[in-house]
C-alpha positions as CSV (number, residue, x, y, z in Angstrom):
1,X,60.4,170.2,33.1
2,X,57.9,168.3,35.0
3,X,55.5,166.0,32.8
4,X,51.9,166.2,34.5
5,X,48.7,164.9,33.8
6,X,45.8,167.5,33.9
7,X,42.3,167.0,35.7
8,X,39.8,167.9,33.3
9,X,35.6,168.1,33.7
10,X,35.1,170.3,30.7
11,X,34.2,172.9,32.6
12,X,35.6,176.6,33.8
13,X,38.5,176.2,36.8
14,X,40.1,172.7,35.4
15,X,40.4,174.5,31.9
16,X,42.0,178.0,33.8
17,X,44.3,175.7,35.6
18,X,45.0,173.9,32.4
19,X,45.7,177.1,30.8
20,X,47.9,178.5,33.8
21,X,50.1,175.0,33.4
22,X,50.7,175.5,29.9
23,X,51.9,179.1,30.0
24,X,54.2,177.8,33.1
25,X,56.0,176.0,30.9
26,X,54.7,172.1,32.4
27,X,54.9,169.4,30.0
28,X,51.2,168.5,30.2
29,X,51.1,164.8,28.6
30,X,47.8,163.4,29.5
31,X,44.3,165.3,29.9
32,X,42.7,163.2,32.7
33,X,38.8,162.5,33.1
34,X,36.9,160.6,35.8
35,X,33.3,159.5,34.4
36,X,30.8,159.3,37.3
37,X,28.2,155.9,37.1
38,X,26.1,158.5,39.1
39,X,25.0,161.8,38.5
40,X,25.7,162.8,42.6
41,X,29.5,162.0,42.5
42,X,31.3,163.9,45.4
43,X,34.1,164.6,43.5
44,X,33.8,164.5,39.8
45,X,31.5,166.5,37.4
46,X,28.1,164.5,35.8
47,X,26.4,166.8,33.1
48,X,28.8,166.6,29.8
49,X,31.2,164.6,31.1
50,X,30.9,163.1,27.2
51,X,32.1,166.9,25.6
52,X,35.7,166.0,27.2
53,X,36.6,164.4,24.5
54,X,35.7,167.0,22.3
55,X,38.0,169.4,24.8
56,X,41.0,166.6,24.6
57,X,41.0,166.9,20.4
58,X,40.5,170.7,20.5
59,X,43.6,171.4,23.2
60,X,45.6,168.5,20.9
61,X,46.6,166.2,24.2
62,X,46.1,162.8,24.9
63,X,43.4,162.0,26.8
64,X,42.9,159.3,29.2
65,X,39.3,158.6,31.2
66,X,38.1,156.0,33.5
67,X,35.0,155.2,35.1
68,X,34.1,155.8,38.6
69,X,31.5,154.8,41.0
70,X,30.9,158.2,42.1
71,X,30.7,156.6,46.1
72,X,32.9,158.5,48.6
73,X,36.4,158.1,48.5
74,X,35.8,155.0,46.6
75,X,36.0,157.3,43.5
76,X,39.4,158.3,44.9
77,X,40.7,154.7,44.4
78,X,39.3,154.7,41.1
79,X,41.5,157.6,40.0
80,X,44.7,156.4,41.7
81,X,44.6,153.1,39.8
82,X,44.2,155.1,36.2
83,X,47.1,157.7,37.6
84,X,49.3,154.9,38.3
85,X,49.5,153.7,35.2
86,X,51.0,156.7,33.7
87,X,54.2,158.2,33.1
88,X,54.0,161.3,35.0
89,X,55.6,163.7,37.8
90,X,52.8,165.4,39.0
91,X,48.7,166.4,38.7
92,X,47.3,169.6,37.7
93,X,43.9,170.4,39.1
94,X,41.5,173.4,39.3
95,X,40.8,173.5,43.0
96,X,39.6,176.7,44.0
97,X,38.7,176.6,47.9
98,X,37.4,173.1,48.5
99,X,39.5,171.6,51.3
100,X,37.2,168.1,50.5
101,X,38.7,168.0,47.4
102,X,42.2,169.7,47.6
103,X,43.2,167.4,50.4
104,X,42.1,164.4,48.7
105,X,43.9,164.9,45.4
106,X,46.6,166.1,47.5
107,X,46.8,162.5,49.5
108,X,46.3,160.5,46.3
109,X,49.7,162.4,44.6
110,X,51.4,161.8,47.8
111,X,50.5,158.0,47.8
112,X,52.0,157.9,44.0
113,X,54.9,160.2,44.9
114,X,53.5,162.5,42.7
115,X,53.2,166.5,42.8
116,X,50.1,168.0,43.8
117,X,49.9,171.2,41.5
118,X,46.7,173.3,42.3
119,X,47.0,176.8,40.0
120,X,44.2,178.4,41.5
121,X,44.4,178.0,45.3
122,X,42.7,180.2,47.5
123,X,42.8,183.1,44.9
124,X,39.8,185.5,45.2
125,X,36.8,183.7,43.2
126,X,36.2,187.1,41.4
127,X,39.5,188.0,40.3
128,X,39.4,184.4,38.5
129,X,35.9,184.9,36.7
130,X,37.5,188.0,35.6
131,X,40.4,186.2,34.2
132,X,38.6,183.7,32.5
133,X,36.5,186.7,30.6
134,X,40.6,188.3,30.4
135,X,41.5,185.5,28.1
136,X,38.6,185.2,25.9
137,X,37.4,181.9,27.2
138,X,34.0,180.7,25.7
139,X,32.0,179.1,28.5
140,X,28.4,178.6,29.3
141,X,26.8,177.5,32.4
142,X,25.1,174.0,31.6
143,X,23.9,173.1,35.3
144,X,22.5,175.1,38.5
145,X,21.8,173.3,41.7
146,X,21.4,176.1,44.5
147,X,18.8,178.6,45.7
148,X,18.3,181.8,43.4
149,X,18.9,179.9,40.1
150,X,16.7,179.2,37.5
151,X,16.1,177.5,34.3
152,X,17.3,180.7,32.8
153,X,20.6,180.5,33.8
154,X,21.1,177.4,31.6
155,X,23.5,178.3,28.6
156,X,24.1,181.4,29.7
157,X,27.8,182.8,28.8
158,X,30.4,184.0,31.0
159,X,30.2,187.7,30.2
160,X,30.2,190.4,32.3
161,X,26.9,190.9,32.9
162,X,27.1,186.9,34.0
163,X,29.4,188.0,36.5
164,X,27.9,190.8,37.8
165,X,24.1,188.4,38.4
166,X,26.9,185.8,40.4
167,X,27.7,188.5,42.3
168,X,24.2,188.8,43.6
169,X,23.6,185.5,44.2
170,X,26.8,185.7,46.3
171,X,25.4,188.3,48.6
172,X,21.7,187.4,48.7
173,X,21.8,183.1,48.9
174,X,25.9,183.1,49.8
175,X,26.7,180.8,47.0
176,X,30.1,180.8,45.9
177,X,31.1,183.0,42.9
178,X,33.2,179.8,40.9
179,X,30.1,177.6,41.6
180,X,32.7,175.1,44.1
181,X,30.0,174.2,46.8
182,X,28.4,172.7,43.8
183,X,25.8,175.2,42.9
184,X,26.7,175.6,39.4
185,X,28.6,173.8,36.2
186,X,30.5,175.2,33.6
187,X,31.3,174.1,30.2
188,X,34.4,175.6,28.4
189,X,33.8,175.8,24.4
190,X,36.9,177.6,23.3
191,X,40.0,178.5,25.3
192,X,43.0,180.4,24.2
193,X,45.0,176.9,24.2
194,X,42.3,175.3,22.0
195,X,43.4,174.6,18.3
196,X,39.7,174.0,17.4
197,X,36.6,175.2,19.7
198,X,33.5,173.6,20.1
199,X,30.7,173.9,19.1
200,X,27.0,172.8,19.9
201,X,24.7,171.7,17.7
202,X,22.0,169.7,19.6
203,X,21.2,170.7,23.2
204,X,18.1,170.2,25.9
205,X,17.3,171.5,28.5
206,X,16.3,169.1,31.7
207,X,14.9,170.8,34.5
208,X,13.6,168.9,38.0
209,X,12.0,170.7,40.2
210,X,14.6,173.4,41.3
211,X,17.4,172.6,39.6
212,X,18.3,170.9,36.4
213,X,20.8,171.1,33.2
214,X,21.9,171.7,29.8
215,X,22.5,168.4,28.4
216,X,24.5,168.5,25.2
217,X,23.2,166.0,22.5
218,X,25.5,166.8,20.0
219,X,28.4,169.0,19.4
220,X,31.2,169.1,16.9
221,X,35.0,170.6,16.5
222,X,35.0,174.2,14.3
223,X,37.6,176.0,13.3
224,X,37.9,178.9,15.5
């Protein structure tokens, strides 16, 4: 059985690929979380970053977080040196379709000797929205960055109906369905692997022009 560490941001596709690694039977030791000095890192997610720990105590696995610069591919050497230190054979991640990202995790397992396990590679973005709605996940949307959003969107549940307004977006402003290119970011609350689920008590909403986010001032662990 292969001991892995899993990429975590809180949000959506890290929390499916999670999922998918537990059910596959990987010994997932280590939840792992990069926190960005910068709110325009080009790998790692900003917004919430804090509510991982919150999704570490309610899956019931260790987790372990570094800071990172949030420069290009200086935040790469960031998360090699916090890899390296543990006691792992591979890295689970929730790459969708980003080559940028997928190749990059890809060479930093390679330079550890590690394995590179990506769940949800090039599967249709759809079919994994619906998946996510499948297994009763409880996630919001908590930051939009792209054309056709607006303030509305913040907070907004992944329902059906959600899905079906992405789905517009998609063909009107060709934004991608998951939200990869970085035009949206999801926050998981509950998750069928979650012993607890989250819950938020304080929240904001910060909006900048044409984009902006939910920022989470205070949450706490429920019983679900």
């Amino acid at each position: 059985m292969l001991r892995v560490a899993a990429l975590i941001s809180g949000g959506k596709d890290s929390a499916l690929a999670l999922h998918r690694a537990l059910r596959d039977g990987y010994d997932v030791k280590f939840l792992v979380a990069m926190v960005p000095r910068r709110e325009d890192s080009w790998m790692f997610h900003y917004p919430n970053i804090h509510v991982v720990d919150l999704f570490a105590k309610a899956a019931g696995i260790t987790l372990v977080k570094s800071e990172t610069s949030g420069l290009r591919e200086s935040e790469l050497e960031d998360l090699k040196r916090l890899l390296e230190k543990l006691d792992i054979d591979g890295v689970v991640t929730g790459a969708v379709s980003s080559e940028y990202q997928k190749t990059r995790i890809d060479k930093t397992c390679n330079e550890l000797h590690l394995v590179s396990i990506s769940p949800l590679w090039r599967e249709d973005s759809l079919e994994l929205l619906r998946e996510i709605i499948k297994e009763k996940f409880e996630a919001l949307i908590v930051g939009v960055y792209a054309y056709g959003f607006d303030s509305s969107w913040l907070g907004r549940r992944f329902t059906q109906e959600t899905v079906d307004a992405l789905i517009q977006l998609n063909k009107k402003y060709g934004i991608s369905l998951v939200g990869e290119g970085g035009e949206y970011e999801s926050l998981v609350l509950d998750a069928p692997f979650f012993k607890k689920k989250i819950k938020l008590l304080e929240t904001e909403r910060i909006w900048k022009g044409q984009s902006g986010y939910l920022l989470v001032k205070k949450a706490e662990l429920a019983s679900k």
